[in-house]
C-alpha positions in Angstrom: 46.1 -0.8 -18.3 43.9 -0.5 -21.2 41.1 2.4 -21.2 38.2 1.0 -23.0 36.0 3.4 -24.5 32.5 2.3 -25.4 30.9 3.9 -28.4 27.3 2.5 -27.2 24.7 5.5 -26.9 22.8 4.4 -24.0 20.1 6.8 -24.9 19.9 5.5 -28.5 19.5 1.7 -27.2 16.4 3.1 -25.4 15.0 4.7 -27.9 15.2 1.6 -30.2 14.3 -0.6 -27.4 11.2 1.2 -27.1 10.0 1.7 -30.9 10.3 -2.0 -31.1 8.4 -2.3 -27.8 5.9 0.4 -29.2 5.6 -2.2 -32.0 5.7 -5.2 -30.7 2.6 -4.2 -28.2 0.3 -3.3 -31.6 1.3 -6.8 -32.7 0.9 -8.5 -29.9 -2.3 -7.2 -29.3 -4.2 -8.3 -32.6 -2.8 -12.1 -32.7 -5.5 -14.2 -31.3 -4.9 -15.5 -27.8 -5.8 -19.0 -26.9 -9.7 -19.2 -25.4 -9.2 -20.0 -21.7 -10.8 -23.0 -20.8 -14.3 -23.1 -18.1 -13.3 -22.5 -14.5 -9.7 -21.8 -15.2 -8.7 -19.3 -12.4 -5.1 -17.9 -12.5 -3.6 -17.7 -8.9 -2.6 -14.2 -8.2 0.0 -15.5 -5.6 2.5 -18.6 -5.6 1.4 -21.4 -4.0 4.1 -23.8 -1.7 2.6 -26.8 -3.1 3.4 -25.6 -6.8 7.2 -26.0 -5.6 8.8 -29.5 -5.2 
């Protein structure tokens, strides 16, 4: 039987994960979101009838 050794740091792939995250969330937040449209309420909970 064959011992694989993984040379993935688990810590570095979160730290790189989160920079970009870090990133991305400075992005995200300046690109202009579309406007909602009058009496548009977002459901907080799932509703049976939303589900065939």
């Amino acid at each position: 039987m064959k011992i694989i050794v993984s040379r993935l740091d688990v810590t570095q792939i979160f730290c790189d994960v989160d920079d970009f995250y870090q990133q991305w969330e400075i992005i995200w937040q300046q690109v202009r979101q579309l406007p909602s449209m009058r009496d548009e309420r977002r459901s907080t909970s799932l509703d049976a009838s939303m589900f065939p």
